[in-house]
MARKOLVEX-637153 format. One record per atom (N, C-alpha, C, O, CB): residue number from 0; x, y negated, z; atom name. Coordinates in Angstrom, 1 decimal, padded with zeros to 4 digits, always signed. Glycine has a CB too. Layout:
+-----+--------+--------+--------+------+
:   n :      X :      Y :      Z : atom :
+-----+--------+--------+--------+------+
: NUM :      X :      Y :      Z :   CA :
...
+-----+--------+--------+--------+------+
END
This chain:
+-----+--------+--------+--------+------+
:   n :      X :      Y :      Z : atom :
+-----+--------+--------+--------+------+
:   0 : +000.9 : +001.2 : +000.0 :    N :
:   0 : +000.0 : +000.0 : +000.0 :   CA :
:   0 : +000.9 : -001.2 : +000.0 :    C :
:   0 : +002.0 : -001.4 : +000.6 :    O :
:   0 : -001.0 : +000.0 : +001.2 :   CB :
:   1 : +000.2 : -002.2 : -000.9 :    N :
:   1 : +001.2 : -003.3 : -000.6 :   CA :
:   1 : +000.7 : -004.8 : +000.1 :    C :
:   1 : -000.1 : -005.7 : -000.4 :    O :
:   1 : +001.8 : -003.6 : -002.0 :   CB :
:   2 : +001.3 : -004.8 : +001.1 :    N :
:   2 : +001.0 : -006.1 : +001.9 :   CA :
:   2 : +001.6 : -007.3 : +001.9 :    C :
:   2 : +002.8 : -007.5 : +001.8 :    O :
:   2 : +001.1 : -006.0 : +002.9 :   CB :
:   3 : +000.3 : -008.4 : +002.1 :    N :
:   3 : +001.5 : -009.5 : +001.6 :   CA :
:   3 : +001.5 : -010.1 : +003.8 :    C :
:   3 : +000.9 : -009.7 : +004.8 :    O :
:   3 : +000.5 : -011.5 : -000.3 :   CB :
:   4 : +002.3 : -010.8 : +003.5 :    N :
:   4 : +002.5 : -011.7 : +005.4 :   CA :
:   4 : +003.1 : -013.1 : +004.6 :    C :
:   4 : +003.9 : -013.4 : +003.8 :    O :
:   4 : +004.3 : -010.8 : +007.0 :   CB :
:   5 : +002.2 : -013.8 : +005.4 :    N :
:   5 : +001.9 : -015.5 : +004.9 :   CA :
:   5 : +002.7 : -016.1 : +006.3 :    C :
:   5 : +003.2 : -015.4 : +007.2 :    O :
:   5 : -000.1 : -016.1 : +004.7 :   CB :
:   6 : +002.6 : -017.1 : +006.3 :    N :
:   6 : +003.3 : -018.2 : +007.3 :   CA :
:   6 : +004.0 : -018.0 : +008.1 :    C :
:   6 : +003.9 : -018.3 : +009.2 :    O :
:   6 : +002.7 : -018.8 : +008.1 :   CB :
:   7 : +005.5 : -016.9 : +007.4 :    N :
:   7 : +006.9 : -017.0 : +007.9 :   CA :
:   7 : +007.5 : -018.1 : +008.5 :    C :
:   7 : +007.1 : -019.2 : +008.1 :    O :
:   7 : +007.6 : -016.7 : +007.1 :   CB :
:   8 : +008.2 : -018.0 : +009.0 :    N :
:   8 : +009.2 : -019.3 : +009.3 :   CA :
:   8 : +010.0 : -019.0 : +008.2 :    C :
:   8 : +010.1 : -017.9 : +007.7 :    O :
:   8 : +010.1 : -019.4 : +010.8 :   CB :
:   9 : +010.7 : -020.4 : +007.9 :    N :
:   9 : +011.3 : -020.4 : +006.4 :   CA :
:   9 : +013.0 : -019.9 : +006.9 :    C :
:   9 : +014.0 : -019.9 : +006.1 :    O :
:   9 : +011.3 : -022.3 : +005.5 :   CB :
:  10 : +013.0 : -019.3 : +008.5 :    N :
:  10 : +014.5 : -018.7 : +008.7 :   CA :
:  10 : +014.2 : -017.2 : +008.7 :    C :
:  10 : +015.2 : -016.5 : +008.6 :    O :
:  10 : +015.3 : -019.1 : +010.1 :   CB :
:  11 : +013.1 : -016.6 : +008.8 :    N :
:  11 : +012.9 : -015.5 : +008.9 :   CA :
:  11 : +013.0 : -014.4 : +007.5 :    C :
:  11 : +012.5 : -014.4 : +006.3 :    O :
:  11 : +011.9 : -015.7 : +009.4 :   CB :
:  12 : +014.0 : -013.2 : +008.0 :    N :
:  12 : +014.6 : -012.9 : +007.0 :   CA :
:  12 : +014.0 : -011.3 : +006.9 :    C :
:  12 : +013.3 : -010.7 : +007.6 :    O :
:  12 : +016.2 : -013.2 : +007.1 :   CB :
:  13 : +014.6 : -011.1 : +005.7 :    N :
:  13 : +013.7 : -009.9 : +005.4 :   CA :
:  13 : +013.9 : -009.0 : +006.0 :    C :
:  13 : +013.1 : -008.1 : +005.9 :    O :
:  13 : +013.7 : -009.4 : +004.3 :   CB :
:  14 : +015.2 : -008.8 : +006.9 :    N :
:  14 : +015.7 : -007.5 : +008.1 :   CA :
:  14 : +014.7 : -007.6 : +009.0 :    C :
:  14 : +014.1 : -006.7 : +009.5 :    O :
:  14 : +017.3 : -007.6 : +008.9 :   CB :
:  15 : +014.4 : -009.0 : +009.4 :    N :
:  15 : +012.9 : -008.8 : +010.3 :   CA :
:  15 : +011.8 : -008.7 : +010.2 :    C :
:  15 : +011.0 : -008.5 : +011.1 :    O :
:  15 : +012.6 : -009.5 : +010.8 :   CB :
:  16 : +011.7 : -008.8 : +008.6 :    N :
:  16 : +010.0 : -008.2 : +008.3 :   CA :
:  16 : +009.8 : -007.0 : +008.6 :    C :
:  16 : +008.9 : -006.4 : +009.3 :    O :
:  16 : +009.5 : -008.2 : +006.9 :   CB :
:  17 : +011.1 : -006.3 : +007.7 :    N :
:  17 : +011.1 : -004.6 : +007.5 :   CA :
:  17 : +011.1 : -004.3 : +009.2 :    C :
:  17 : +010.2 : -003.5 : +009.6 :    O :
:  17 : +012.7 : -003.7 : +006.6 :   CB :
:  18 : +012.0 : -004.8 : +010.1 :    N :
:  18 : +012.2 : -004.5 : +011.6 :   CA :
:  18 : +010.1 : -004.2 : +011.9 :    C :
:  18 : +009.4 : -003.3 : +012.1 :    O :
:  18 : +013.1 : -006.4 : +012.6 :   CB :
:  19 : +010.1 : -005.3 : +011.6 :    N :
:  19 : +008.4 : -005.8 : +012.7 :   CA :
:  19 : +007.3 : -004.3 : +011.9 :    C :
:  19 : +006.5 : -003.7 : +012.6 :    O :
:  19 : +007.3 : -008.4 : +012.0 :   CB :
:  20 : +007.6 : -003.8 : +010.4 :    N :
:  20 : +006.7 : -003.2 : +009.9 :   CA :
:  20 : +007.1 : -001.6 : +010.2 :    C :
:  20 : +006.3 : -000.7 : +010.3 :    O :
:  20 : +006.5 : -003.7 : +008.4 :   CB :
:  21 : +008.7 : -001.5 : +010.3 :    N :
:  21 : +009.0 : +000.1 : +010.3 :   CA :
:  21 : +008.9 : +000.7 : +012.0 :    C :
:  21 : +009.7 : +001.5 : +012.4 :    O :
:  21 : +010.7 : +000.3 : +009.7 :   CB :
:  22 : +007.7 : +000.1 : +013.0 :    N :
:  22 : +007.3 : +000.4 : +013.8 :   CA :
:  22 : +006.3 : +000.7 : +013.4 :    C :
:  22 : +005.6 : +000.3 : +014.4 :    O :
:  22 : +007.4 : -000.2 : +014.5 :   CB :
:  23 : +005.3 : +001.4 : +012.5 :    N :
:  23 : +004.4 : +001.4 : +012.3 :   CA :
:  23 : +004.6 : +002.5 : +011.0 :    C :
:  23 : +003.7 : +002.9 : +010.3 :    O :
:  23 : +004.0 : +000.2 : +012.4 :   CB :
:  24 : +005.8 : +002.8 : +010.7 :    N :
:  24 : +005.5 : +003.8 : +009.5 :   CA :
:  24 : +006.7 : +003.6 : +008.3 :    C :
:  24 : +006.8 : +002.5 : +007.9 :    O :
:  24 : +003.8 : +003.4 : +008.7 :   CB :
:  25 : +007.4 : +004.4 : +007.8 :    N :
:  25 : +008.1 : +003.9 : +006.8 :   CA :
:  25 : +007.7 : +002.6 : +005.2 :    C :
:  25 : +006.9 : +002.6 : +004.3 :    O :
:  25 : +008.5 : +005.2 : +006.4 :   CB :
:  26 : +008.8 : +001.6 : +005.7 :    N :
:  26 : +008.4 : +001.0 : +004.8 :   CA :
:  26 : +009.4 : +000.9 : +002.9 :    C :
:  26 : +010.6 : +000.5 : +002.8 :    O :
:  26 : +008.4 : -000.2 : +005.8 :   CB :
:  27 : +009.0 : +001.1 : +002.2 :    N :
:  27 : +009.8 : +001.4 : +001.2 :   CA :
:  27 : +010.1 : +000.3 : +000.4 :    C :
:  27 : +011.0 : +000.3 : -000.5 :    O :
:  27 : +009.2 : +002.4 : +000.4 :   CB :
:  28 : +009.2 : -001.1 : +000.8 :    N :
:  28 : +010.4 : -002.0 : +000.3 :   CA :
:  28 : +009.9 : -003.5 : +001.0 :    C :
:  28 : +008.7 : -003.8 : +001.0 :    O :
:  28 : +010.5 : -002.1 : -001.7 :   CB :
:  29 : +011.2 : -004.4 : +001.6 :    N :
:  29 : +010.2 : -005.5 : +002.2 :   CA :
:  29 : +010.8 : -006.7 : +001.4 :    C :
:  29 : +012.0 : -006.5 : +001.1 :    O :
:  29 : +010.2 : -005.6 : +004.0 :   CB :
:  30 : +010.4 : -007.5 : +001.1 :    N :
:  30 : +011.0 : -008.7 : +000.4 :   CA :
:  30 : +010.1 : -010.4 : +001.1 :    C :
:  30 : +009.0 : -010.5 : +001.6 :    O :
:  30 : +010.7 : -008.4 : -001.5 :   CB :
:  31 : +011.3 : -011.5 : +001.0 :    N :
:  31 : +010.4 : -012.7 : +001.3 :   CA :
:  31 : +011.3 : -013.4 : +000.1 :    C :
:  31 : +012.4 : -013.3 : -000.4 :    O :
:  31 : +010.5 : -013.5 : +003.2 :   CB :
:  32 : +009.9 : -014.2 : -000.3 :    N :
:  32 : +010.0 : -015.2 : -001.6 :   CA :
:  32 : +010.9 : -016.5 : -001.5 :    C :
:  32 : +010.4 : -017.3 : -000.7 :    O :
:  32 : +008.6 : -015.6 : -002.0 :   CB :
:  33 : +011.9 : -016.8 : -002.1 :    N :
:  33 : +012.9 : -017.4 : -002.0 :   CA :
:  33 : +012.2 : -018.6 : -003.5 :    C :
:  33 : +011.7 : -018.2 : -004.5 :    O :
:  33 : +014.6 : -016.3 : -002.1 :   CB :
:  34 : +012.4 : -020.2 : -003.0 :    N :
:  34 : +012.5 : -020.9 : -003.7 :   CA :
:  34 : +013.0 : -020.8 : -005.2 :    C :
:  34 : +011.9 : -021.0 : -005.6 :    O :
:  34 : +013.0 : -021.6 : -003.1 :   CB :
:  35 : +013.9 : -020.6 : -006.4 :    N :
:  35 : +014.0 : -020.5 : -007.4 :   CA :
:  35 : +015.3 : -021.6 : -007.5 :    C :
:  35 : +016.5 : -021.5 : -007.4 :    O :
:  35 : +012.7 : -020.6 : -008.0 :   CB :
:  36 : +014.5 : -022.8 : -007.6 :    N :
:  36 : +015.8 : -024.2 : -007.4 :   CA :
:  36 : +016.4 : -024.1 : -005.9 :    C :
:  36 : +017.5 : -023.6 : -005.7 :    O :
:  36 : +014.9 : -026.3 : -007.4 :   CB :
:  37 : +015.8 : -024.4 : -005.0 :    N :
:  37 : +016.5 : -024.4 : -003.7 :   CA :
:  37 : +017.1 : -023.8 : -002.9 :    C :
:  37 : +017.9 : -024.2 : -002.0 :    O :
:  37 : +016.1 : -024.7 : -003.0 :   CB :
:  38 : +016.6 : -022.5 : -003.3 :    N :
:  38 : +016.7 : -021.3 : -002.6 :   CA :
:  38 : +016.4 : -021.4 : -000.8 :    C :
:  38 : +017.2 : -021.1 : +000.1 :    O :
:  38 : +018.2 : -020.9 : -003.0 :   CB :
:  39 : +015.4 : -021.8 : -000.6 :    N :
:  39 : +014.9 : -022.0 : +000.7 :   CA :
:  39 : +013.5 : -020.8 : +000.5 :    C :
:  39 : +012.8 : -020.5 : -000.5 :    O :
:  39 : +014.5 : -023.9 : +001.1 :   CB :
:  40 : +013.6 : -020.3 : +001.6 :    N :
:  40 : +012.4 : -019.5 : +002.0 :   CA :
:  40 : +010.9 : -020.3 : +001.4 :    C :
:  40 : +010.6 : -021.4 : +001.6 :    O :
:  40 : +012.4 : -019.3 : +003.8 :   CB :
:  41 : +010.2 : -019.2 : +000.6 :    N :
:  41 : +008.6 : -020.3 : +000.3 :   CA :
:  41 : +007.6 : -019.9 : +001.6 :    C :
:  41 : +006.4 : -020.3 : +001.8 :    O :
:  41 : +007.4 : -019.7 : -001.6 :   CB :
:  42 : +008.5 : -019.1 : +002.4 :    N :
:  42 : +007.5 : -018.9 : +003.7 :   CA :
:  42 : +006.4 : -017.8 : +003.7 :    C :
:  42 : +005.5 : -017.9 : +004.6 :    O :
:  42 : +006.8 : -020.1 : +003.8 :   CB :
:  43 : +006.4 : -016.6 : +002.5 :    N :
:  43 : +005.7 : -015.6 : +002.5 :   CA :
:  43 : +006.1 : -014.5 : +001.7 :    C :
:  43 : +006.6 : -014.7 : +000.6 :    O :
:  43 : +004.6 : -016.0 : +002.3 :   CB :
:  44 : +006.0 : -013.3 : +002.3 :    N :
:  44 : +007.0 : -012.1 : +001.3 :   CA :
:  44 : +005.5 : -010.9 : +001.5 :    C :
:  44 : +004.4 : -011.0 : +002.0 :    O :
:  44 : +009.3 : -011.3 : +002.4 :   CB :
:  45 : +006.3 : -009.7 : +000.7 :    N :
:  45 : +005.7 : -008.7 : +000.7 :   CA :
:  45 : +006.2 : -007.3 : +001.2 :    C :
:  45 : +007.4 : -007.1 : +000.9 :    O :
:  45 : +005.4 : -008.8 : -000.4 :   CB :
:  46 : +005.7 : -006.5 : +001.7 :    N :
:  46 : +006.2 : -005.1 : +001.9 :   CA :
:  46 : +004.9 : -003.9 : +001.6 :    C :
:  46 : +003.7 : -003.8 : +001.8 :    O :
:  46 : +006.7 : -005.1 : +003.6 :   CB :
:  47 : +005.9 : -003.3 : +001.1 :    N :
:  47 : +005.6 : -001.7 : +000.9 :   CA :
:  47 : +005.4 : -001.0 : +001.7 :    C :
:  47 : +006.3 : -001.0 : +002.6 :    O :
:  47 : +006.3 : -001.0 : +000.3 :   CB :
:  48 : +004.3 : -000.1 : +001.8 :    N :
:  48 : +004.7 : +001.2 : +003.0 :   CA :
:  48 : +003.6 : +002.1 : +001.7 :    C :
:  48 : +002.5 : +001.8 : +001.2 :    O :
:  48 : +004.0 : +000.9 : +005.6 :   CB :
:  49 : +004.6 : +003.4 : +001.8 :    N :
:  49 : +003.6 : +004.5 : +001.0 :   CA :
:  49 : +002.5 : +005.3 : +002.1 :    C :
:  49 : +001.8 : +006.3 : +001.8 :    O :
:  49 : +004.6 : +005.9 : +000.3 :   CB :
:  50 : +002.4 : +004.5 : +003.2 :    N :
:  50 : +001.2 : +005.8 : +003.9 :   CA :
:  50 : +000.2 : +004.5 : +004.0 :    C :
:  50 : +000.5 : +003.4 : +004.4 :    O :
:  50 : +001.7 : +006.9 : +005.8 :   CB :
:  51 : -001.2 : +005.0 : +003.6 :    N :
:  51 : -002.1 : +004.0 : +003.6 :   CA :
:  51 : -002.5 : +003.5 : +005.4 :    C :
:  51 : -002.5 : +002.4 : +006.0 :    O :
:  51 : -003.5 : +004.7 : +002.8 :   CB :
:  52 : -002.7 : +005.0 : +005.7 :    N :
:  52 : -003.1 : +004.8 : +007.4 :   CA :
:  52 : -002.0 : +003.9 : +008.0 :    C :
:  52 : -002.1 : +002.7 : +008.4 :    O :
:  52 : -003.1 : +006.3 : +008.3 :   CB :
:  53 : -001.1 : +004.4 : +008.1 :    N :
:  53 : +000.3 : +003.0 : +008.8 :   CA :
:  53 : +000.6 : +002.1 : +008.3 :    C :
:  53 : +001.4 : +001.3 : +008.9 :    O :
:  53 : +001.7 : +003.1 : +008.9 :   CB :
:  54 : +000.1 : +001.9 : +007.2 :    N :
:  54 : -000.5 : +000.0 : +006.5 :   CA :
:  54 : -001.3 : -000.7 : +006.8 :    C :
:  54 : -001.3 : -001.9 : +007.0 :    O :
:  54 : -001.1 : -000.2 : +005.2 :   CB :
:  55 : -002.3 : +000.0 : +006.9 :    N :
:  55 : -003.8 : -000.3 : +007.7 :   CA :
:  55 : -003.4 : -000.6 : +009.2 :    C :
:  55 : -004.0 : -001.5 : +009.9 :    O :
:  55 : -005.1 : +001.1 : +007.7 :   CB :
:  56 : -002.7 : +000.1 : +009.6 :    N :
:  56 : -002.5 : +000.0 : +011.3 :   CA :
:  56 : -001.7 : -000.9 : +011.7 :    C :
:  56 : -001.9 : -001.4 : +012.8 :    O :
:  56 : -001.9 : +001.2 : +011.9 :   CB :
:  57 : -000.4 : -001.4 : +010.8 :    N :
:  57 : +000.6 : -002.2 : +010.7 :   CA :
:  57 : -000.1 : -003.7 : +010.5 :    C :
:  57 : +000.3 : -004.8 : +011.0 :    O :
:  57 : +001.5 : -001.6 : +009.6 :   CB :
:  58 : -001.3 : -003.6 : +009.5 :    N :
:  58 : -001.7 : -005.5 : +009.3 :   CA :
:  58 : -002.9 : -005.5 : +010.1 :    C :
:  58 : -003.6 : -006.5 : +010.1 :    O :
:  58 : -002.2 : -006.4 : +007.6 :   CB :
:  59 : -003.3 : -004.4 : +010.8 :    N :
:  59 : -004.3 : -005.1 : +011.7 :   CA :
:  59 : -003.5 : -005.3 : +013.1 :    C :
:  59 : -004.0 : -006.2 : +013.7 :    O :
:  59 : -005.6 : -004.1 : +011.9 :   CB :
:  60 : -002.5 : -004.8 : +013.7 :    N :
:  60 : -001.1 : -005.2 : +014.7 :   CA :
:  60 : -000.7 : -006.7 : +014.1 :    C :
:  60 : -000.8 : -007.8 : +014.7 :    O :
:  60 : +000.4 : -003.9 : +014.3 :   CB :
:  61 : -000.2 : -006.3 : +012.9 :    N :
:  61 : +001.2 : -007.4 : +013.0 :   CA :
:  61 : +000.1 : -009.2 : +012.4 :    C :
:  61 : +000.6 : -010.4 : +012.3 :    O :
:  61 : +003.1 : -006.6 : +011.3 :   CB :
:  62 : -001.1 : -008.9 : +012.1 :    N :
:  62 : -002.3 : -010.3 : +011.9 :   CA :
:  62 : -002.1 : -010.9 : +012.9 :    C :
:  62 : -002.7 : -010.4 : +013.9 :    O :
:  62 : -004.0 : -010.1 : +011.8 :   CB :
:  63 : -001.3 : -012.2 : +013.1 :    N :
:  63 : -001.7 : -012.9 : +014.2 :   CA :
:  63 : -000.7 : -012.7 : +015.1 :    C :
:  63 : -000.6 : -013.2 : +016.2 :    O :
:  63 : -003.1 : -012.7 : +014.7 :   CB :
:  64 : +000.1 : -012.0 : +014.6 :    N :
:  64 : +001.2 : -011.7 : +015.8 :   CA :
:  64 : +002.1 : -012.8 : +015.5 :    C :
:  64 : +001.8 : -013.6 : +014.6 :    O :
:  64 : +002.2 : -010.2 : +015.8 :   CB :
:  65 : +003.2 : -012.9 : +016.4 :    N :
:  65 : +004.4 : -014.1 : +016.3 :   CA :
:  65 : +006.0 : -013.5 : +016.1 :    C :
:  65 : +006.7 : -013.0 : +017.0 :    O :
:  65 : +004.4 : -015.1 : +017.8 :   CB :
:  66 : +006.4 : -013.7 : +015.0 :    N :
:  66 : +007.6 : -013.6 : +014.4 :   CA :
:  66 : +008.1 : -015.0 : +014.3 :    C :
:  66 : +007.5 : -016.0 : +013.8 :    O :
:  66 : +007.6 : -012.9 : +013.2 :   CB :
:  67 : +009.7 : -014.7 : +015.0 :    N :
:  67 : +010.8 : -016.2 : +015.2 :   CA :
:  67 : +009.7 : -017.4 : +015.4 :    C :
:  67 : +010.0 : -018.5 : +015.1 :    O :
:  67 : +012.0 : -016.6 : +013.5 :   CB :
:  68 : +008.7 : -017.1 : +015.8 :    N :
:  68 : +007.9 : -018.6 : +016.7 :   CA :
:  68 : +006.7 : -018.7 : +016.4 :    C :
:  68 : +005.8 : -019.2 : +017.0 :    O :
:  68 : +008.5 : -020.2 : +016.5 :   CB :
:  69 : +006.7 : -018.1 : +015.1 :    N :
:  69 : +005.3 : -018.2 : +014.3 :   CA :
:  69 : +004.2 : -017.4 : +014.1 :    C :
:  69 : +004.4 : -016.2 : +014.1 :    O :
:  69 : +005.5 : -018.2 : +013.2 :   CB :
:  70 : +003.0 : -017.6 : +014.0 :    N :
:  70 : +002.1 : -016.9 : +013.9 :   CA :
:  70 : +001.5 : -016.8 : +012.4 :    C :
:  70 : +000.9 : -017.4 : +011.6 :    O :
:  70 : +001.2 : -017.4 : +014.9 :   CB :
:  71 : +002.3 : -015.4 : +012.4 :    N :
:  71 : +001.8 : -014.7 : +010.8 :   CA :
:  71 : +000.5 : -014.5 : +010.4 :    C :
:  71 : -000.3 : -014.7 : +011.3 :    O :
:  71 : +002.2 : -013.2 : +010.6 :   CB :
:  72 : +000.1 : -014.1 : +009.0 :    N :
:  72 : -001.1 : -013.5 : +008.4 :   CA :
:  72 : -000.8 : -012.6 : +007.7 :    C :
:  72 : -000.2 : -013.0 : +006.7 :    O :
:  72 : -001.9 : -014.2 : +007.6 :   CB :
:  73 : -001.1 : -011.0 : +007.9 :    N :
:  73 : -000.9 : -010.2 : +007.3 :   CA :
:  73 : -002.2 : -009.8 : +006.6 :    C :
:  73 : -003.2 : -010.2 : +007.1 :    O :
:  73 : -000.3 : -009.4 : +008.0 :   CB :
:  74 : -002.5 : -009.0 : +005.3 :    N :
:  74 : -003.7 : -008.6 : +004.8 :   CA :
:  74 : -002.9 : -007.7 : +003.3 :    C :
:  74 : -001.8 : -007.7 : +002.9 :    O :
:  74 : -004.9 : -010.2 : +004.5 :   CB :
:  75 : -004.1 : -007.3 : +003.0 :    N :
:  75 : -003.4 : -006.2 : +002.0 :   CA :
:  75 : -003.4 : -007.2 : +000.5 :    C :
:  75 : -004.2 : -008.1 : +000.3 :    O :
:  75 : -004.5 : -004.4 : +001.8 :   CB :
:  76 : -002.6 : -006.9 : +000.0 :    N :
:  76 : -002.4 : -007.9 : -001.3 :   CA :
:  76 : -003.2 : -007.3 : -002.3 :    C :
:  76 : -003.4 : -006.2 : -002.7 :    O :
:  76 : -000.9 : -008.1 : -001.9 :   CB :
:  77 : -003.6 : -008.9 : -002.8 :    N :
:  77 : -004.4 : -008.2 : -004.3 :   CA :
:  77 : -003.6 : -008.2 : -005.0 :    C :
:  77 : -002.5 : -008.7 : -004.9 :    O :
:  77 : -005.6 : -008.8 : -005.2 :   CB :
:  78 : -004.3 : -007.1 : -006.0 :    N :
:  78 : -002.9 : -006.8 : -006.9 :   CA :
:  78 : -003.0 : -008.0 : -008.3 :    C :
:  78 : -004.0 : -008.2 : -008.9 :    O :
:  78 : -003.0 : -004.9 : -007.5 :   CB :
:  79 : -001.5 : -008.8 : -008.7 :    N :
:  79 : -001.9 : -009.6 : -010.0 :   CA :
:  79 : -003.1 : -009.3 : -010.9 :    C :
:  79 : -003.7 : -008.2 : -010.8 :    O :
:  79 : -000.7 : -009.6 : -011.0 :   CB :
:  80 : -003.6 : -010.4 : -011.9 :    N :
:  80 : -004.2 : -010.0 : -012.8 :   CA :
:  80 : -003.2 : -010.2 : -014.3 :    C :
:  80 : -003.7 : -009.8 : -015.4 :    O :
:  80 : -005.4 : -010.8 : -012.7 :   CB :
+-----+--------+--------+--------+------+
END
C-alpha cells in the first residue's frame, strides 16, 4: 500500500520516516520530496509497506502523531491520474 505523510518538518529525514513506519510492518520504500531548485524538504513524502493490514495499522497510529515537533497526516495515497 502506498502512503503519503503530509506536514513534515522540512528537517525531517527519510531515516525517520522509515524509523516511525518499520514499527508497524516492513516498509519497502520510504522517500520525502525534496524541492528540485532548492533542494529543501517540500514537507511531505511517501512510503511503501507490502502488507495491507500494517499500512492500515501504521496511518491510523502514526495520523496525528508528532515527528521532530510536528504533527503529521498520514492517509493512503491516491494513486496519479
Amino acid at each position: 500500500m502506498n502512503i503519503f505523510v503530509a506536514k513534515l518538518d522540512y528537517k525531517t529525514s527519510v531515516d525517520t520516516v522509515r524509523e516511525a513506519f518499520e514499527r508497524f510492518g516492513e516498509v519497502s520504500s520510504a522517500k520525502v520530496i525534496f524541492d528540485r531548485d532548492t533542494g529543501r524538504s517540500k514537507g511531505y513524502g511517501f512510503v511503501e509497506m507490502p502488507n495491507d493490514d500494517e499500512a492500515r495499522d501504521a496511518i491510523s497510529s502514526l495520523n496525528d502523531s508528532d515527528i521532530d515537533g510536528r504533527t503529521i497526516v498520514v492517509k493512503t495515497s491516491a494513486p496519479r491520474n
